[in-house]
DOTI-892814 format. One record per residue (C-alpha): residue in three letters; x, y, z. Coordinates in nm, 4 decimals. Layout:
residues N
   rest         xx         yy         zz
    Ala          X          Y          Z
...
end
This chain:
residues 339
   rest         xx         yy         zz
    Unk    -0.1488     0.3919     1.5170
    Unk     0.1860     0.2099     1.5670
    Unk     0.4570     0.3990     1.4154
    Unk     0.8417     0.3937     1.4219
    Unk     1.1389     0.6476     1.3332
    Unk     1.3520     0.6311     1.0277
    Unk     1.6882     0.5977     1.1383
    Unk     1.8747     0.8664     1.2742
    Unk     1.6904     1.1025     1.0493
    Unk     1.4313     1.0802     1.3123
    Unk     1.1344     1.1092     1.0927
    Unk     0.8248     0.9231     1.2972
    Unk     0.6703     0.7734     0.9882
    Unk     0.3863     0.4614     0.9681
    Unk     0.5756     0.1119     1.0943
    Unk     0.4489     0.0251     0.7929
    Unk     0.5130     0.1096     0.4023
    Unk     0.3939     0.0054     0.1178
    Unk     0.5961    -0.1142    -0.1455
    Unk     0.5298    -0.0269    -0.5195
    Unk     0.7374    -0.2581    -0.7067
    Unk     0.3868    -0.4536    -0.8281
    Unk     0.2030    -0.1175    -0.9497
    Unk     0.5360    -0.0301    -1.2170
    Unk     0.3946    -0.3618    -1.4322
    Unk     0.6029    -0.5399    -1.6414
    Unk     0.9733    -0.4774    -1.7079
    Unk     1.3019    -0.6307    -1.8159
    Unk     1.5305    -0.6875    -1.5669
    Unk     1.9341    -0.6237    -1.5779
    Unk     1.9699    -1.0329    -1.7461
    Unk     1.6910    -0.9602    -1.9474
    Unk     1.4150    -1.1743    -1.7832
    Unk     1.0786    -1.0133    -1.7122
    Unk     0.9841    -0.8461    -1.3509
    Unk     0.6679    -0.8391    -1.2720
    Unk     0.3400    -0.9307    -0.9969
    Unk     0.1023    -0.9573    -1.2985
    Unk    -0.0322    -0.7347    -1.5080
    Unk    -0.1387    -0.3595    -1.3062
    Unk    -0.4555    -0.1433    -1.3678
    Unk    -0.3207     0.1886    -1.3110
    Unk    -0.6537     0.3479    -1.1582
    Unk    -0.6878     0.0641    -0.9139
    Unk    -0.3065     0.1485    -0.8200
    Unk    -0.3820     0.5062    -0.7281
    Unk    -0.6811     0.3710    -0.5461
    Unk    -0.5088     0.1416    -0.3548
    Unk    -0.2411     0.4237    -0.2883
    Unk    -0.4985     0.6658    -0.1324
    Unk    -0.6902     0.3938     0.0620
    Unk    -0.2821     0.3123     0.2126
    Unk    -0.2922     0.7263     0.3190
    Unk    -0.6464     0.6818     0.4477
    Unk    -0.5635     0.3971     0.6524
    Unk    -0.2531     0.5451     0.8026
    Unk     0.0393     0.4498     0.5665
    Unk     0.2697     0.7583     0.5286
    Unk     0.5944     0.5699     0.3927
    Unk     0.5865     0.4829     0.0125
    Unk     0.8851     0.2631    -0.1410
    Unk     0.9609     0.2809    -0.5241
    Unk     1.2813     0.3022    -0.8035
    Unk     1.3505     0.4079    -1.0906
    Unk     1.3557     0.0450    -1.2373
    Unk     1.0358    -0.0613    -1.1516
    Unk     0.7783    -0.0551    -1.4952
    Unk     1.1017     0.1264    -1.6015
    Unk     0.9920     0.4476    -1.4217
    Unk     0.5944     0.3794    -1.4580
    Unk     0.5873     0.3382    -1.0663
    Unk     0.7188     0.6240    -0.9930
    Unk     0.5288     0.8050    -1.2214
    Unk     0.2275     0.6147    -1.0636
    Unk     0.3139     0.7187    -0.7164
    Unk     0.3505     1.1005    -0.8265
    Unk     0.0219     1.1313    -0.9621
    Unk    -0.1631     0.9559    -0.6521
    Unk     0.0354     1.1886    -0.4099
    Unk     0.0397     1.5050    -0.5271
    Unk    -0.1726     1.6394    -0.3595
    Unk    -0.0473     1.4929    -0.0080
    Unk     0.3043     1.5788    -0.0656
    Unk     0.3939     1.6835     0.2580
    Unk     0.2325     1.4223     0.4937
    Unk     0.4082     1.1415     0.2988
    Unk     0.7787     1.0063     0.3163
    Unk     0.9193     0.8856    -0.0118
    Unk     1.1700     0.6631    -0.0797
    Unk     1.3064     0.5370    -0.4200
    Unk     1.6403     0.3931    -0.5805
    Unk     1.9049     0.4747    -0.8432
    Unk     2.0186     0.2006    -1.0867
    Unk     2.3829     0.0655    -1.0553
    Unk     2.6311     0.3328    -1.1106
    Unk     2.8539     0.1796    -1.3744
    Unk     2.9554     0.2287    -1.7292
    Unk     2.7401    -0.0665    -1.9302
    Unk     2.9723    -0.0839    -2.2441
    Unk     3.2434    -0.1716    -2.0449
    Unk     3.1134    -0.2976    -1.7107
    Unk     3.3838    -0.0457    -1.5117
    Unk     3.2708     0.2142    -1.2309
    Unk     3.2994     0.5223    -1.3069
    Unk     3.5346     0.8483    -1.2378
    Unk     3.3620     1.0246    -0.9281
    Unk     3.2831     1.3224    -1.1723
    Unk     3.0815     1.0878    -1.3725
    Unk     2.8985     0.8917    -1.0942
    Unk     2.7713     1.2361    -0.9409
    Unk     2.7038     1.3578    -1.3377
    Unk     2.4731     1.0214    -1.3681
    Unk     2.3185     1.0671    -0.9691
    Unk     2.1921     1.4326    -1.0927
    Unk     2.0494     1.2953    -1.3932
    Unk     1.9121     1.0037    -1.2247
    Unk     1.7236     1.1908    -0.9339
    Unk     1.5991     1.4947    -1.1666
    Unk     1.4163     1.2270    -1.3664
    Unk     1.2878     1.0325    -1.0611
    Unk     1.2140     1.3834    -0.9029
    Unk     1.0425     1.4907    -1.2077
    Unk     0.8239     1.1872    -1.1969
    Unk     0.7207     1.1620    -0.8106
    Unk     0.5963     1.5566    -0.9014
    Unk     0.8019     1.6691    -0.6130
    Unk     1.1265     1.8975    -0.5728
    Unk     1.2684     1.6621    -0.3258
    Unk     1.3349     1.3002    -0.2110
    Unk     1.3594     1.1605     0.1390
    Unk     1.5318     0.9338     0.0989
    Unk     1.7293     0.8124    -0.1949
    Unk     1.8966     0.4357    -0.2279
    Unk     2.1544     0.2601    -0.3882
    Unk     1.9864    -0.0033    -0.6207
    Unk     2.2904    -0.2407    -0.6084
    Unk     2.3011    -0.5052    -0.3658
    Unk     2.6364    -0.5949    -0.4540
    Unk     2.8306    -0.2731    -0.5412
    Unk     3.2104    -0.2967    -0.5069
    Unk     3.2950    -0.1160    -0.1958
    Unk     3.5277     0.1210    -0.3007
    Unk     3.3187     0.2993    -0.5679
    Unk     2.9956     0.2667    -0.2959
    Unk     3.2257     0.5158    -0.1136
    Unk     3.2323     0.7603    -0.3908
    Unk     2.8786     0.6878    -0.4859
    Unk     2.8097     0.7978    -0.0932
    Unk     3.0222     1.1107    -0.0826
    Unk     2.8119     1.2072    -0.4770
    Unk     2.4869     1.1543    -0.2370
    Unk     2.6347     1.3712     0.0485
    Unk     2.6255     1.6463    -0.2224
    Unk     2.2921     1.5404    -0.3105
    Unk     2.1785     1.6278     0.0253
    Unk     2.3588     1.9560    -0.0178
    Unk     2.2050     2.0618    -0.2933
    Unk     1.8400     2.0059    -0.1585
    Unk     1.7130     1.7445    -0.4086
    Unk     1.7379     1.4734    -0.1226
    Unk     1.7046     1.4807     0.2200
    Unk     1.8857     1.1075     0.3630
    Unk     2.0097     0.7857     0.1641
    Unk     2.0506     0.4421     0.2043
    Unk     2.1182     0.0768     0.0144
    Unk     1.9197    -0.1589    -0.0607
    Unk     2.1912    -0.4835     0.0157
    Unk     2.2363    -0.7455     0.2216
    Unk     2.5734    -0.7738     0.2757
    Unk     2.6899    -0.5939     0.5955
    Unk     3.0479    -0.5969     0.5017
    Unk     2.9695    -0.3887     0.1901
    Unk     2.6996    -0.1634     0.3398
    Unk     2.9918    -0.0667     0.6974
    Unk     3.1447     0.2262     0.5791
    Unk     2.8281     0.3382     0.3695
    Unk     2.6233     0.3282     0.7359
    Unk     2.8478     0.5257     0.9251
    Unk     2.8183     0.8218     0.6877
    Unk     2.6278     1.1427     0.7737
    Unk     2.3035     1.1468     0.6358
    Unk     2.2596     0.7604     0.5641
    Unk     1.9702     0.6799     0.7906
    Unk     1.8422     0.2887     0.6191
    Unk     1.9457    -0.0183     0.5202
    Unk     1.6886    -0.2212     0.2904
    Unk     1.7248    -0.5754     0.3567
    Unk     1.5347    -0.9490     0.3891
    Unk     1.3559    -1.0338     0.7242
    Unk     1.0758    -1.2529     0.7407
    Unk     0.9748    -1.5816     0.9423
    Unk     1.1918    -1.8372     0.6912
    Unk     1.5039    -1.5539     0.6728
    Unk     1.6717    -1.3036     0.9098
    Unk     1.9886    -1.1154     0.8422
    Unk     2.1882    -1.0848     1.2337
    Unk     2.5036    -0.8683     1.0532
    Unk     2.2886    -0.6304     0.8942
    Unk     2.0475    -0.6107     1.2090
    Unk     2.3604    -0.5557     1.4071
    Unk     2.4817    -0.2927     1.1630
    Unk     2.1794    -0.0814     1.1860
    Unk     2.1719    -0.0974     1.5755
    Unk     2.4952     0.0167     1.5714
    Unk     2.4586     0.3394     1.3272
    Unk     2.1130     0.4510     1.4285
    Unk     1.9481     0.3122     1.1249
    Unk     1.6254     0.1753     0.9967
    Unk     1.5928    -0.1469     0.8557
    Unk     1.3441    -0.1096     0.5633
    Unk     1.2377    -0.4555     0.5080
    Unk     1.1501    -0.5790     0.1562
    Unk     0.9735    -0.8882     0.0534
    Unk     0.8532    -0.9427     0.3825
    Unk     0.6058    -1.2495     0.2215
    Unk     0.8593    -1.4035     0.0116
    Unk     0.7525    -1.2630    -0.2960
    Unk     0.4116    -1.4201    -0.2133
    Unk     0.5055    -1.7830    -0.0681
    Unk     0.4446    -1.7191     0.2724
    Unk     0.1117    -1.5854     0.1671
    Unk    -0.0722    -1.8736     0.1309
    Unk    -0.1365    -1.8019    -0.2069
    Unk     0.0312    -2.1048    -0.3519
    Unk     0.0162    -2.4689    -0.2168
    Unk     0.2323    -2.7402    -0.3538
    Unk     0.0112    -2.8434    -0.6077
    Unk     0.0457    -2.5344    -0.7853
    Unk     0.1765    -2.5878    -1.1076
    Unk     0.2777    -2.2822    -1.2554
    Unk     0.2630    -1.8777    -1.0675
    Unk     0.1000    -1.6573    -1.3101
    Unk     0.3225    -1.3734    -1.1840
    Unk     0.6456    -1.2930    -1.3922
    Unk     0.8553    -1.3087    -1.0286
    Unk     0.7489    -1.6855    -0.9907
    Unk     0.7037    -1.7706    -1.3027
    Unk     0.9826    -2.0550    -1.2816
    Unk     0.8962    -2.2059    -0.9109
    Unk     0.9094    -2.5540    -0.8438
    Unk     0.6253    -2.5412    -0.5839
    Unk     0.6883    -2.9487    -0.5321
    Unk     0.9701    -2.9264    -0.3805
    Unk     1.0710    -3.0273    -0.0796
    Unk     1.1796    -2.7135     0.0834
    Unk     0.8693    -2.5198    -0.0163
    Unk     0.6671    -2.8295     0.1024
    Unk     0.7952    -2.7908     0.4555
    Unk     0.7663    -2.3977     0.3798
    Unk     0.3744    -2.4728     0.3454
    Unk     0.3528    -2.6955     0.6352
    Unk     0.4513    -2.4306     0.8812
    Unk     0.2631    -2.1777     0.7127
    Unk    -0.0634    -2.3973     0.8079
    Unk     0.0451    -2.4597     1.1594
    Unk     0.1121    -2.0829     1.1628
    Unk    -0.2115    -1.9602     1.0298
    Unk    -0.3723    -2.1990     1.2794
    Unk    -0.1851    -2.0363     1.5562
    Unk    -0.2543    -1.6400     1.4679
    Unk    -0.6036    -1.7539     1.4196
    Unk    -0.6242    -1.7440     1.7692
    Unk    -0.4434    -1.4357     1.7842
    Unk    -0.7325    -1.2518     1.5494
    Unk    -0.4898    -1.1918     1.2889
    Unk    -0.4788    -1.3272     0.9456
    Unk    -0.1468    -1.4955     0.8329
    Unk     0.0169    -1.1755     0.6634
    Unk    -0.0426    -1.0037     0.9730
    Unk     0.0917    -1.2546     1.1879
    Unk     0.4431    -1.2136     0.9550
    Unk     0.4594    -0.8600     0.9817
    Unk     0.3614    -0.8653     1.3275
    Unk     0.6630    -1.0680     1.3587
    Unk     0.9134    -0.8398     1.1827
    Unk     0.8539    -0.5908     1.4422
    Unk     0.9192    -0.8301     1.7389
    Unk     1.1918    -0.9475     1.5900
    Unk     1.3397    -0.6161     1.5489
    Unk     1.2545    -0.2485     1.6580
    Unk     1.3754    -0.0874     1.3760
    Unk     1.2242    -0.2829     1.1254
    Unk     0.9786    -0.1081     0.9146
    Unk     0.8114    -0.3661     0.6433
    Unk     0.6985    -0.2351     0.2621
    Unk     0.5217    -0.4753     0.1533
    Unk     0.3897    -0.4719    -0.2231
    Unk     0.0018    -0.4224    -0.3008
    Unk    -0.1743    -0.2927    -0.5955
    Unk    -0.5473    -0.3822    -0.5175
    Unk    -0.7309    -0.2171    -0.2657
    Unk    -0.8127    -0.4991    -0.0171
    Unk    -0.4186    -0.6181     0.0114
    Unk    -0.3285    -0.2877     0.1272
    Unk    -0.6579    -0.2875     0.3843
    Unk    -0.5434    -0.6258     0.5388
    Unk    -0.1911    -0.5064     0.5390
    Unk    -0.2705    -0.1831     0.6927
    Unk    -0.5010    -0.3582     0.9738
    Unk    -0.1649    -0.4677     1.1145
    Unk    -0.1072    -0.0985     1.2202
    Unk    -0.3696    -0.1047     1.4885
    Unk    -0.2620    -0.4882     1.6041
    Unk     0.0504    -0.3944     1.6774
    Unk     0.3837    -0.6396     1.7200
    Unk     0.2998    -0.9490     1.8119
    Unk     0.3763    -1.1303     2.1712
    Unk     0.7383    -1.2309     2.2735
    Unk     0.6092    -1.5722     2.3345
    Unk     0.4173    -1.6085     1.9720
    Unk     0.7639    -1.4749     1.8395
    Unk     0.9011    -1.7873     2.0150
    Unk     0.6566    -2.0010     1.8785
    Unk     0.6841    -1.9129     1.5340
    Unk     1.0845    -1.9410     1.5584
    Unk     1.0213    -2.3155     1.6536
    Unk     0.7745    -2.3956     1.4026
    Unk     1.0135    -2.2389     1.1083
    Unk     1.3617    -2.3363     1.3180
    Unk     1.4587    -2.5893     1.0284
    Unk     1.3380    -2.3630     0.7481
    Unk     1.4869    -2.0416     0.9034
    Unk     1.8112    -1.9235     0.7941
    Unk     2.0689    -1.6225     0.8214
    Unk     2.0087    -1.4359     0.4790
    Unk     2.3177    -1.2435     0.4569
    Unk     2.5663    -1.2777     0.1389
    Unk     2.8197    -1.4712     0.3246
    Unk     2.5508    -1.7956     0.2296
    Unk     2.4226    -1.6198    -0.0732
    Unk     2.5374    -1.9835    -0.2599
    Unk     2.2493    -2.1160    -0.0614
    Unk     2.0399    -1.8432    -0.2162
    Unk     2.1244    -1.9102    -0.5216
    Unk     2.0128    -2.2742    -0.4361
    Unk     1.6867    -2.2046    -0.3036
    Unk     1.6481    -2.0244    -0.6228
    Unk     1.6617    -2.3171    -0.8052
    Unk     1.4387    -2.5182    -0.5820
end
């Protein structure tokens, strides 16, 4: 079983998590728009949880946000019982006063952080977390140092055990990394986006690179072609699918799939296969909430990465669709967006 340690906390946990932003359902987002994979079944959720454990996944990634706590709740219930073979990570909202959209005195922030992880500790059915992340990918600097020295005493106190941010802006996340008991950054890598400053920052500080969306929110799944008119999932719910970039997108995904064919592996394996070739501290969470996505997931743990030279390969098939996902082009995110 191919496995991989968590930053300079040194935990050996799965290379592979799941992520459990699909089982929390439905919820508003901070612009009010709904977040959301579809609708969830929550017994199929705690099935597809325990088949994860049974297949060797011991590294589960939630937040507070997600189904407005119903994830973590979720998550609790399925692992109560298998508390202590299981790492858990989950997120704290942004630390800042909404009435008048100002950070907070230090006295506050670590008032709100105590609050925040008694609830999420109270629904994961646990007494600690391991580790505990910044849900703000754009958090002012200066208040993300106060927000890390609150977490030190976090760690102090016993209710978590490391931290991290989930960001991808290096320049943000540099004096964060270099604290004590920060041991992950959670940031984009997949075969159409890398992110070289926060790659670099994480070789540099000993940490793990939790990677989130690892399928695009679903595009580089083959799930959707570009004929597909509308995405029945809240997160897609506005795609263009005709558009030119995602047309190109779909053309290297076939030429891809054709490719790891060969290989024996199915196209989602092929991507996360990638990931780790790309980089060895990347650990992927990607989202599931039925049963057989977390079996073909999960599979990848006994293929391993895959080859320097299919790396190469896929690099040239995606090198015009590939691009440096860091916030210093985040106006070309915001672009893409759009498309």
């Amino acid at each position: 079983m191919y496995t991989r340690k968590l930053g300079k906390s040194n935990i050996e946990i799965s290379a592979l998590g799941m992520g459990c932003f699909a089982i929390g359902g439905p919820f508003k987002g901070t612009n009010g728009n709904f977040l959301a994979y579809g609708s969830v079944n929550d017994k199929e959720s705690k099935k597809t949880i325990h088949k994860a454990i049974e297949l060797g996944v011991n590294f589960f990634d939630t937040a507070e946000a997600y189904g407005h706590g119903h994830s973590e709740e979720v998550l609790g219930q399925a692992l109560k019982d298998s508390r202590d073979e299981i790492v858990i990570a989950t997120k704290f909202r942004s630390v800042y006063d909404p009435k008048t959209q100002t950070n907070l005195e230090k006295q506050d922030i670590l008032k709100k952080l105590r609050k925040s992880v008694n609830n999420s500790l109270e629904r994961l059915q646990t007494d600690y977390i391991d580790i505990y992340q910044l849900h703000n990918a754009r958090q002012d600097s200066i208040s993300a140092l106060i927000i890390r020295d609150c977490l030190e005493e976090l760690v102090d106190d016993g209710k978590i055990r490391y931290y991290g941010w989930s960001t991808d802006d290096a320049s943000r996340a540099e004096q964060f990394a270099k604290s004590q008991h920060c041991t992950a950054l959670q940031y984009v890598l997949t075969v159409t986006r890398i992110n070289t400053p926060i790659a670099k920052l994480c070789e540099e500080n000993d940490l793990a690179g939790i990677i989130r969306s690892p399928f695009a929110s679903g595009t580089l799944t083959g799930k959707y072609t570009k004929d597909t008119k509308r995405s029945s999932d809240h997160m897609l719910s506005g795609t263009d699918f005709g558009t030119d970039r995602y047309i190109r997108t779909f053309q290297a995904l076939d030429q891809l799939k054709d490719l790891l064919q060969e290989q024996g592996r199915t196209l989602v394996q092929g991507i996360l296969g990638y990931i780790w070739a790309k980089n060895d501290r990347a650990i992927p969470i990607p989202g599931a909430k039925t049963v057989n996505q977390i079996t073909e997931n999960a599979k990848t743990l006994e293929l391993g990465p895959i080859s320097q030279q299919l790396m190469n390969e896929i690099d040239s098939i995606f090198s015009e669709l590939q691009v440096d996902f860091s916030y210093d082009n985040f106006a070309y995110y915001k672009q893409d967006k759009k498309d």
